[in-house]
PDB file of N, CA, C and O in Angstrom:
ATOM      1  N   UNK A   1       8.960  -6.878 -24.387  1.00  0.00           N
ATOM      2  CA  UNK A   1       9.143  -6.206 -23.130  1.00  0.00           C
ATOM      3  C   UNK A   1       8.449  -7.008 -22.036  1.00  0.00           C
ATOM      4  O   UNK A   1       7.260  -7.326 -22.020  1.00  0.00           O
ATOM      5  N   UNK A   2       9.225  -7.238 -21.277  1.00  0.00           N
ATOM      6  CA  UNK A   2       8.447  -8.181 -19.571  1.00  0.00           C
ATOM      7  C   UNK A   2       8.194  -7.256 -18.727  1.00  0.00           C
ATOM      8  O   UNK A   2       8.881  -6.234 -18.740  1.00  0.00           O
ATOM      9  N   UNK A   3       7.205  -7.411 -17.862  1.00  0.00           N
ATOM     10  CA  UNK A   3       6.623  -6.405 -16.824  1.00  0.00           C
ATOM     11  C   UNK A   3       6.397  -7.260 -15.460  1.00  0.00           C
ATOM     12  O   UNK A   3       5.561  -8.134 -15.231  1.00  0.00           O
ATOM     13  N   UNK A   4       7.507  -6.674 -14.556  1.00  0.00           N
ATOM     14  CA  UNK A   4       7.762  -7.272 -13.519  1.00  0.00           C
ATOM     15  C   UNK A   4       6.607  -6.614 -12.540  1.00  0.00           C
ATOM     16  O   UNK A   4       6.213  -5.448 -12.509  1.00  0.00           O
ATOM     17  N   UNK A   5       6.165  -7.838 -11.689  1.00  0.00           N
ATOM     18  CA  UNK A   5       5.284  -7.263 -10.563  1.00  0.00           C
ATOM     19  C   UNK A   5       5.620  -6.960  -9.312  1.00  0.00           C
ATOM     20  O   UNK A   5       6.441  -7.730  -8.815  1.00  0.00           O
ATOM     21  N   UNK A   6       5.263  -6.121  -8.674  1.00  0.00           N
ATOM     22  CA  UNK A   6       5.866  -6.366  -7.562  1.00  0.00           C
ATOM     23  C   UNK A   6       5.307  -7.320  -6.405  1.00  0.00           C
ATOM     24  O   UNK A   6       4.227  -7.805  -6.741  1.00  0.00           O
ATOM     25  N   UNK A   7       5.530  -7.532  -5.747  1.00  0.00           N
ATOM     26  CA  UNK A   7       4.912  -8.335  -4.820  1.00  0.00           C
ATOM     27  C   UNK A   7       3.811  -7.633  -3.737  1.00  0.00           C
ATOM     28  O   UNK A   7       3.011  -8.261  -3.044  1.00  0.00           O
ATOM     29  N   UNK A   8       3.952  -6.444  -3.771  1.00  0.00           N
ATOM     30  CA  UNK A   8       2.972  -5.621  -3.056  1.00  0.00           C
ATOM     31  C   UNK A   8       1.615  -5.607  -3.776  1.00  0.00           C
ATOM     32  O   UNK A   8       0.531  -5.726  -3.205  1.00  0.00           O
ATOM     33  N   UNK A   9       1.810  -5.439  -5.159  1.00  0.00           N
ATOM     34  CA  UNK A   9       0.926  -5.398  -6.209  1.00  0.00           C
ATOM     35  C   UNK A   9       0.563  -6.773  -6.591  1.00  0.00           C
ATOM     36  O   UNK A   9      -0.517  -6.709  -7.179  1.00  0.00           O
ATOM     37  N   UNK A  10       0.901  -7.750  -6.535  1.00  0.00           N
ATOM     38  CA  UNK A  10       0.713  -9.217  -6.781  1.00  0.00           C
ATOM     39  C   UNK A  10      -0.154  -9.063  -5.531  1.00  0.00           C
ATOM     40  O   UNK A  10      -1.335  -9.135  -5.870  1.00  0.00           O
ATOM     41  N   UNK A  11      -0.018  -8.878  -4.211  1.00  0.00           N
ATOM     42  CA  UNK A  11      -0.833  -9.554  -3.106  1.00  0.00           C
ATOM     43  C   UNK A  11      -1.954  -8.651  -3.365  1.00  0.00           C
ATOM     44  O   UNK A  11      -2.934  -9.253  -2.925  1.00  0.00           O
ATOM     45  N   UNK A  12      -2.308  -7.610  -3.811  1.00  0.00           N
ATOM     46  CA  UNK A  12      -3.380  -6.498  -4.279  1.00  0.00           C
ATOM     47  C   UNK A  12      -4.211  -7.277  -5.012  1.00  0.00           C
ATOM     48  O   UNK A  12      -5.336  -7.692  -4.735  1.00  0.00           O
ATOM     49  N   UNK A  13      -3.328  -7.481  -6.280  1.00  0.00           N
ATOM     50  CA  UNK A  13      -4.050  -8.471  -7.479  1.00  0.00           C
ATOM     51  C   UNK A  13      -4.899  -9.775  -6.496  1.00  0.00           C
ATOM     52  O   UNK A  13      -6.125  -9.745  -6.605  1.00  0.00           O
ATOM     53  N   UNK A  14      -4.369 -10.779  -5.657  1.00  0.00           N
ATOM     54  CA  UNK A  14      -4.637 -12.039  -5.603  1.00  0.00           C
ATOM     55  C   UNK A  14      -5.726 -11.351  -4.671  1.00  0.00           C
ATOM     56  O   UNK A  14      -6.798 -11.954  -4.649  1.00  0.00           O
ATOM     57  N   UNK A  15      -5.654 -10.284  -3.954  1.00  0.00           N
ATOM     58  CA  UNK A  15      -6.602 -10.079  -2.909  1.00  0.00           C
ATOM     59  C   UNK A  15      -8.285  -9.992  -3.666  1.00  0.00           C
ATOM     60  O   UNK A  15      -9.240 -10.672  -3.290  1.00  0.00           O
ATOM     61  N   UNK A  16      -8.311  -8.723  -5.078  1.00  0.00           N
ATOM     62  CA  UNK A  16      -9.205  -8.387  -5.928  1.00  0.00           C
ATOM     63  C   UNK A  16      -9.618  -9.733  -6.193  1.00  0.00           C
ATOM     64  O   UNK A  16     -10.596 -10.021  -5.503  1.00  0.00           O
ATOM     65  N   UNK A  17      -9.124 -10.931  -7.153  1.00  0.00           N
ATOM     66  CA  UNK A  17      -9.017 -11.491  -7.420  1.00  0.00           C
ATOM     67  C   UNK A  17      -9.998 -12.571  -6.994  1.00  0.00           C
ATOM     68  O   UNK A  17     -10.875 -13.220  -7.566  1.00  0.00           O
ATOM     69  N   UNK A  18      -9.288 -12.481  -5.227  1.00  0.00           N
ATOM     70  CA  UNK A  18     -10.493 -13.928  -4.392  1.00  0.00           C
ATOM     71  C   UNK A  18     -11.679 -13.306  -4.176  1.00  0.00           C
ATOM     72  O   UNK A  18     -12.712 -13.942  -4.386  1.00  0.00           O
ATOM     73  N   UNK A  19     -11.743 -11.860  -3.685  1.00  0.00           N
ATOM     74  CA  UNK A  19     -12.851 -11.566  -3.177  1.00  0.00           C
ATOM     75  C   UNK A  19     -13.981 -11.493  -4.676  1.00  0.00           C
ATOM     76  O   UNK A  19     -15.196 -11.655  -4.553  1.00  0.00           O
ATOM     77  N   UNK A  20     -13.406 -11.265  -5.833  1.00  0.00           N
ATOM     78  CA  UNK A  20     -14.687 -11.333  -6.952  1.00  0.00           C
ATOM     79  C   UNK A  20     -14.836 -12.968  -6.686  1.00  0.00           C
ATOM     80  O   UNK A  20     -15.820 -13.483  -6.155  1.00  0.00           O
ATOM     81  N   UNK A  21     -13.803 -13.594  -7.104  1.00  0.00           N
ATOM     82  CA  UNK A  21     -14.304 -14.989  -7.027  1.00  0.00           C
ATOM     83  C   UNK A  21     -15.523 -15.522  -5.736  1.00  0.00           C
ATOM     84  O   UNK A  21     -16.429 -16.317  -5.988  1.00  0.00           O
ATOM     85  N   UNK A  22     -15.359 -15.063  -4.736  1.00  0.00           N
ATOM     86  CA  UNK A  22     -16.160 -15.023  -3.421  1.00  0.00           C
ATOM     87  C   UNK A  22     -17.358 -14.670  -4.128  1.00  0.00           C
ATOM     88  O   UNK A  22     -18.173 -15.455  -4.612  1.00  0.00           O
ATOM     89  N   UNK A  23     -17.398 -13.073  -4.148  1.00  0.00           N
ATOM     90  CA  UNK A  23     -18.802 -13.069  -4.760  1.00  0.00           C
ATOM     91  C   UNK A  23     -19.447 -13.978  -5.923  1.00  0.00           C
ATOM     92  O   UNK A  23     -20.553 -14.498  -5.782  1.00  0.00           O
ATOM     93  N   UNK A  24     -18.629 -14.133  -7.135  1.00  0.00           N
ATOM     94  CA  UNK A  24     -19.318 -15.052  -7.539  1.00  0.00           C
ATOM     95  C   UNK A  24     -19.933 -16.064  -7.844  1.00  0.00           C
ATOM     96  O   UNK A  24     -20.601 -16.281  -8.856  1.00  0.00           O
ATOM     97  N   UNK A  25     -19.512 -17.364  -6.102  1.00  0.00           N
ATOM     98  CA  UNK A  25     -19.711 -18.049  -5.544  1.00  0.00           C
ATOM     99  C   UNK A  25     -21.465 -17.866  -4.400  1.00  0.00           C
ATOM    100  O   UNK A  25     -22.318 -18.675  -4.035  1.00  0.00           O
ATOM    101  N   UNK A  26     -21.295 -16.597  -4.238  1.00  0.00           N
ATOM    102  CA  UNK A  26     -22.633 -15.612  -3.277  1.00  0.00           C
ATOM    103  C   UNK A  26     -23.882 -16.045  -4.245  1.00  0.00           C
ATOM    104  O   UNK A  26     -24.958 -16.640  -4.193  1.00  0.00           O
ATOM    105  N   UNK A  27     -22.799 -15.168  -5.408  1.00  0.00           N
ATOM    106  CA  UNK A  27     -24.068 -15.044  -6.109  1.00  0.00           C
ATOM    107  C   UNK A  27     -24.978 -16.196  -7.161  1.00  0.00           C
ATOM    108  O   UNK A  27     -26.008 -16.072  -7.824  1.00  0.00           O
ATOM    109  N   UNK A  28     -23.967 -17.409  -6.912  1.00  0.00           N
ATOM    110  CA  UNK A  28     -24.205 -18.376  -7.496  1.00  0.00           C
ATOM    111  C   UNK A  28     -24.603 -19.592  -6.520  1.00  0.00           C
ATOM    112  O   UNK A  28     -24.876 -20.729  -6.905  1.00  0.00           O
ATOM    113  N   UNK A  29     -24.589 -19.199  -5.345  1.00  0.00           N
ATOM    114  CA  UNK A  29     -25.275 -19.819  -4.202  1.00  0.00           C
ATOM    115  C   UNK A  29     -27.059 -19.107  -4.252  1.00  0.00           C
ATOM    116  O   UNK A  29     -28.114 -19.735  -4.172  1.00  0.00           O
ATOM    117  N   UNK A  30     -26.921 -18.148  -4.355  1.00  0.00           N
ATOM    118  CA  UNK A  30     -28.568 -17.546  -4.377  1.00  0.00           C
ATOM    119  C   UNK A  30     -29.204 -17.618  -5.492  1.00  0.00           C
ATOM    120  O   UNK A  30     -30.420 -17.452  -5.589  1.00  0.00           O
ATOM    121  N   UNK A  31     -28.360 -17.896  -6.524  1.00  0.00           N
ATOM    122  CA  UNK A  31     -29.391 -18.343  -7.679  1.00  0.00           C
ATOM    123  C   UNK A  31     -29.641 -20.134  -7.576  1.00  0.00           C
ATOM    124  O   UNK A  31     -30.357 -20.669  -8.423  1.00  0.00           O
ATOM    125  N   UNK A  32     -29.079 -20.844  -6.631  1.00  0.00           N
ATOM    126  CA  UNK A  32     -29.355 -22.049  -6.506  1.00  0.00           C
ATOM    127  C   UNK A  32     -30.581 -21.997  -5.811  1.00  0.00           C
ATOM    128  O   UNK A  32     -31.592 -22.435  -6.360  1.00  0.00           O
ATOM    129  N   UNK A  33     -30.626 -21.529  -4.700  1.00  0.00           N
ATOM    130  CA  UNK A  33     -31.596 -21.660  -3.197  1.00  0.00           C
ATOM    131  C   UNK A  33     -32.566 -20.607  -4.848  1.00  0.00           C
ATOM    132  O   UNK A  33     -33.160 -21.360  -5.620  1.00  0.00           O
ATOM    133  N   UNK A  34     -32.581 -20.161  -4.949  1.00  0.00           N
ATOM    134  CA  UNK A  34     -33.821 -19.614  -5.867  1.00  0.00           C
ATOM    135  C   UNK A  34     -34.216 -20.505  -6.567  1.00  0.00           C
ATOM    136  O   UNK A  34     -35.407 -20.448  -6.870  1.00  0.00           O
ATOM    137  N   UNK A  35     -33.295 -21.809  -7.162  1.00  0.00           N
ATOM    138  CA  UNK A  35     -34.086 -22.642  -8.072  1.00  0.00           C
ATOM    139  C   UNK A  35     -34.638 -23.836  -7.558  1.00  0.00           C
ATOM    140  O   UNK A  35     -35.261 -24.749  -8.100  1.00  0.00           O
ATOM    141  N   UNK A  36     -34.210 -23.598  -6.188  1.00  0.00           N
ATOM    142  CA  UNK A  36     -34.652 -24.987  -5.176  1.00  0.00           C
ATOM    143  C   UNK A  36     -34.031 -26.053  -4.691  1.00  0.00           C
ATOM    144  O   UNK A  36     -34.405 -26.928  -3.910  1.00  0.00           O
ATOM    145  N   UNK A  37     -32.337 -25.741  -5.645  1.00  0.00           N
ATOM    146  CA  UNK A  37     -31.430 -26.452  -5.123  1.00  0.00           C
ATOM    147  C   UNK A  37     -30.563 -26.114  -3.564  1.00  0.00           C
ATOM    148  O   UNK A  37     -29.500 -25.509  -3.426  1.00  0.00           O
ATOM    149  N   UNK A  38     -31.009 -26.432  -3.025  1.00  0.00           N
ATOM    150  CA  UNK A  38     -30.656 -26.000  -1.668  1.00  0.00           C
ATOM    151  C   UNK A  38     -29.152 -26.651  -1.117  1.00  0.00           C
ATOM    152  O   UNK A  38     -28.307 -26.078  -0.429  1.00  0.00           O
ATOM    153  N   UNK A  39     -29.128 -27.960  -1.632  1.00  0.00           N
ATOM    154  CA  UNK A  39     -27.745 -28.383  -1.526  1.00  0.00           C
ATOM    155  C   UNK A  39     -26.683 -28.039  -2.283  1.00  0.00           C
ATOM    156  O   UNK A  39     -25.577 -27.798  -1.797  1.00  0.00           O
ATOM    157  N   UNK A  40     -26.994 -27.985  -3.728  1.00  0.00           N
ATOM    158  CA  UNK A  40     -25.829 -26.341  -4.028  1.00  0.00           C
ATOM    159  C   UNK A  40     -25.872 -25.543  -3.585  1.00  0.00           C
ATOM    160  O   UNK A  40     -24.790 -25.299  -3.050  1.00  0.00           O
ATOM    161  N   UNK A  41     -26.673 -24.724  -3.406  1.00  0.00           N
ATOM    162  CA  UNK A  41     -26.601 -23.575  -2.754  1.00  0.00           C
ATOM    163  C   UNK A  41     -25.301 -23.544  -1.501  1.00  0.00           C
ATOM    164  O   UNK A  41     -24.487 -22.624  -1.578  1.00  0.00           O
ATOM    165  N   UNK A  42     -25.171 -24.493  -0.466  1.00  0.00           N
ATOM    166  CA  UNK A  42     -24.889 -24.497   0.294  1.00  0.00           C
ATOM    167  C   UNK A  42     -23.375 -25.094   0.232  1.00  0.00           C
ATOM    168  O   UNK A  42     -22.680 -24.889   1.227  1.00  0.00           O
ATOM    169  N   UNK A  43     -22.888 -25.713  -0.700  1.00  0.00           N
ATOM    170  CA  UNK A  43     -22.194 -26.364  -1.620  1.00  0.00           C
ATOM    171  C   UNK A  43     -20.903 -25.145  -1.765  1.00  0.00           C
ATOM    172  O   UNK A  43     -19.709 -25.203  -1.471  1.00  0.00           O
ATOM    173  N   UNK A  44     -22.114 -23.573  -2.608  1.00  0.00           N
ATOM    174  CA  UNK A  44     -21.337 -22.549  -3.399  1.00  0.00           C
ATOM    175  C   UNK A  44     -20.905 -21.830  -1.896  1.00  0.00           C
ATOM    176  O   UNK A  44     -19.828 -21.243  -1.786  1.00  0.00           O
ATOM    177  N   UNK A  45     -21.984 -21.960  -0.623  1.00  0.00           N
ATOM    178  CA  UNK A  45     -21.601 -20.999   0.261  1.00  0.00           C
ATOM    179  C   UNK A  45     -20.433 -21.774   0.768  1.00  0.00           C
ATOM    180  O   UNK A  45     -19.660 -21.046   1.390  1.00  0.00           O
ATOM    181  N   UNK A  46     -20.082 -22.942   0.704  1.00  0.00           N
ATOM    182  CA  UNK A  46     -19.002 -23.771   1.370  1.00  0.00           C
ATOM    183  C   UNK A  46     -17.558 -22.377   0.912  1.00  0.00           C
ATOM    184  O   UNK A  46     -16.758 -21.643   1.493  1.00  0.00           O
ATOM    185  N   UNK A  47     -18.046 -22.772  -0.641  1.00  0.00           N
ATOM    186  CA  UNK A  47     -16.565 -22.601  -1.585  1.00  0.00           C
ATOM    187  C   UNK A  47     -16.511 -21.365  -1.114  1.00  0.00           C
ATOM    188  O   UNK A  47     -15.389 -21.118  -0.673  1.00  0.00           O
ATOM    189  N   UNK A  48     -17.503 -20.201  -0.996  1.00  0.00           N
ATOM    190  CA  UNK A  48     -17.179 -18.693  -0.546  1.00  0.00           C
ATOM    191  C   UNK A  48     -16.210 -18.476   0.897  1.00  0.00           C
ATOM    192  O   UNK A  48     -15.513 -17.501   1.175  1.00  0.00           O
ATOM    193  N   UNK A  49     -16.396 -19.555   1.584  1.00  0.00           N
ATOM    194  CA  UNK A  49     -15.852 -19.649   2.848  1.00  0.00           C
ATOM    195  C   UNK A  49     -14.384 -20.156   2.836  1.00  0.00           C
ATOM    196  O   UNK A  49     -13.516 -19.905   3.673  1.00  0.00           O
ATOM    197  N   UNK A  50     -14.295 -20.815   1.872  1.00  0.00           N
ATOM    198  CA  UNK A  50     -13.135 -21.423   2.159  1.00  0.00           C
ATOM    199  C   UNK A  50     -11.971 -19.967   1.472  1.00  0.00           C
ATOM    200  O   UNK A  50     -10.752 -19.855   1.602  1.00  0.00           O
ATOM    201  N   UNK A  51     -12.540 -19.437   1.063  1.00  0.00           N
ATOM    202  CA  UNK A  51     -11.934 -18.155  -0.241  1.00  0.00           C
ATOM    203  C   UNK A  51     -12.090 -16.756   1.250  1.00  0.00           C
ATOM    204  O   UNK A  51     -11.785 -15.563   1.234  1.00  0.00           O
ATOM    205  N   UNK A  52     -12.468 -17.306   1.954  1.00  0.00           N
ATOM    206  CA  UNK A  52     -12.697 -15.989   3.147  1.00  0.00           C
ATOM    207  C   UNK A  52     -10.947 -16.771   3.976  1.00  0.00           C
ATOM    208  O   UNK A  52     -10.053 -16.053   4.423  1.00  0.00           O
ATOM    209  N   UNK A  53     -10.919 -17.825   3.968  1.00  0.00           N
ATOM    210  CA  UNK A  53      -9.447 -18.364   4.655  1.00  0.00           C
ATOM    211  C   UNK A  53      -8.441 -18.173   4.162  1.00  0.00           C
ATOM    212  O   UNK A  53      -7.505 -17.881   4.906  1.00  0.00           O
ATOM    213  N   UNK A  54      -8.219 -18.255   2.747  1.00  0.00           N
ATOM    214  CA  UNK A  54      -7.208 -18.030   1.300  1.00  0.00           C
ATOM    215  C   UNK A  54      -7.041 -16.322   1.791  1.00  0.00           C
ATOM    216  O   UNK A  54      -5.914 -15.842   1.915  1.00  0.00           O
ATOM    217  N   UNK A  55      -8.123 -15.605   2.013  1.00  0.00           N
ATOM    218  CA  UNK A  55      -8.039 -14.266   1.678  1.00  0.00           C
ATOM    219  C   UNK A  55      -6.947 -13.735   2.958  1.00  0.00           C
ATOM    220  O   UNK A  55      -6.012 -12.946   2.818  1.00  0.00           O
ATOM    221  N   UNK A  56      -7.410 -14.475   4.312  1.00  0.00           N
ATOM    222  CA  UNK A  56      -6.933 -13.989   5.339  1.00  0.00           C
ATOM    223  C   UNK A  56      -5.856 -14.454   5.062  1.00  0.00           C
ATOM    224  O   UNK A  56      -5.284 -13.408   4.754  1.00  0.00           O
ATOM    225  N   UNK A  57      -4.766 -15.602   4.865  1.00  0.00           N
ATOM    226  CA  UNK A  57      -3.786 -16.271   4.709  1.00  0.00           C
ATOM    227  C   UNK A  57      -2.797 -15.074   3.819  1.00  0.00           C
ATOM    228  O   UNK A  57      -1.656 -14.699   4.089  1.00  0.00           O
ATOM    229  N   UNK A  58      -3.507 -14.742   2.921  1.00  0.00           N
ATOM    230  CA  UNK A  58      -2.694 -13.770   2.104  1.00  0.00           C
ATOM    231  C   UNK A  58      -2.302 -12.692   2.821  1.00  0.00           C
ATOM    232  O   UNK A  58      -1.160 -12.478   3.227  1.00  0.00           O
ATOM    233  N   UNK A  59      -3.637 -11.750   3.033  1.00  0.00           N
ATOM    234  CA  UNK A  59      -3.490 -10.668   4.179  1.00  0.00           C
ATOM    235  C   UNK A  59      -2.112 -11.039   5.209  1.00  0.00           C
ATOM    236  O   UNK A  59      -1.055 -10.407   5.220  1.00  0.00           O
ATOM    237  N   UNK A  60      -2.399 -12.058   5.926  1.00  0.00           N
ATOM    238  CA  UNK A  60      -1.395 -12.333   6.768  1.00  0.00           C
ATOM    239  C   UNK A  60       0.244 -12.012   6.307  1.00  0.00           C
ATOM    240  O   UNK A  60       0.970 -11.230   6.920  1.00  0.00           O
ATOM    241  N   UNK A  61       0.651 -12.791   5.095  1.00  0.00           N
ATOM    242  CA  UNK A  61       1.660 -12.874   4.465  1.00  0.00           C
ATOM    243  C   UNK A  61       2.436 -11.892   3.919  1.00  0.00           C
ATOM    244  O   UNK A  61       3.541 -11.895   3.377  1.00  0.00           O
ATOM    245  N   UNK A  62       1.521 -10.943   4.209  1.00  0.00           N
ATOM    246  CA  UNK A  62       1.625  -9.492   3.090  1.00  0.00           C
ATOM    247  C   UNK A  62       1.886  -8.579   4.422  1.00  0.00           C
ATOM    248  O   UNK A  62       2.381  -7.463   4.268  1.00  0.00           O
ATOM    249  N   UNK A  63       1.611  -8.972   5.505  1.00  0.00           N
ATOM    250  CA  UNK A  63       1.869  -8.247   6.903  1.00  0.00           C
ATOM    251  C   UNK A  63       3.507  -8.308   7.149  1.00  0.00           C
ATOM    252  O   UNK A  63       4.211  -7.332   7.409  1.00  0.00           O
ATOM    253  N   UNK A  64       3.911  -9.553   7.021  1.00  0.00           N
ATOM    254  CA  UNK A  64       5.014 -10.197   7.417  1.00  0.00           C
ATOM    255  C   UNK A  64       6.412  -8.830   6.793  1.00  0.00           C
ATOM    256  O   UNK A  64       7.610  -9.046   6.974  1.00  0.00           O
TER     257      UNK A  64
END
């Protein structure tokens, strides 16, 4: 049996999806700056940011 998605529910999914990934970029930026790596740290906050652009891009698409 195949289980079709819908696309309303696909942009739901990808939305859940980035924003955990986001956090676990947060939270893997503050366990850097905790170990003294400060240039990862800043590295992981890059990648959280770029996942804040992905997120809006989707949002957008899902407006349309």
């Amino acid at each position: 049996m195949r289980f079709v998605v819908s696309a309303h529910s696909r942009s739901e999914q990808n939305a859940v999806f980035l924003l955990n990934r986001q956090n676990q970029f947060k939270q893997a930026a503050m366990s850097a700056k905790a170990s003294g790596n400060i240039e990862l740290a800043k590295k992981y906050l890059r990648m959280a940011k770029v996942i804040v652009v992905a997120f809006t891009f989707i949002a957008s698409q899902s407006v349309k």
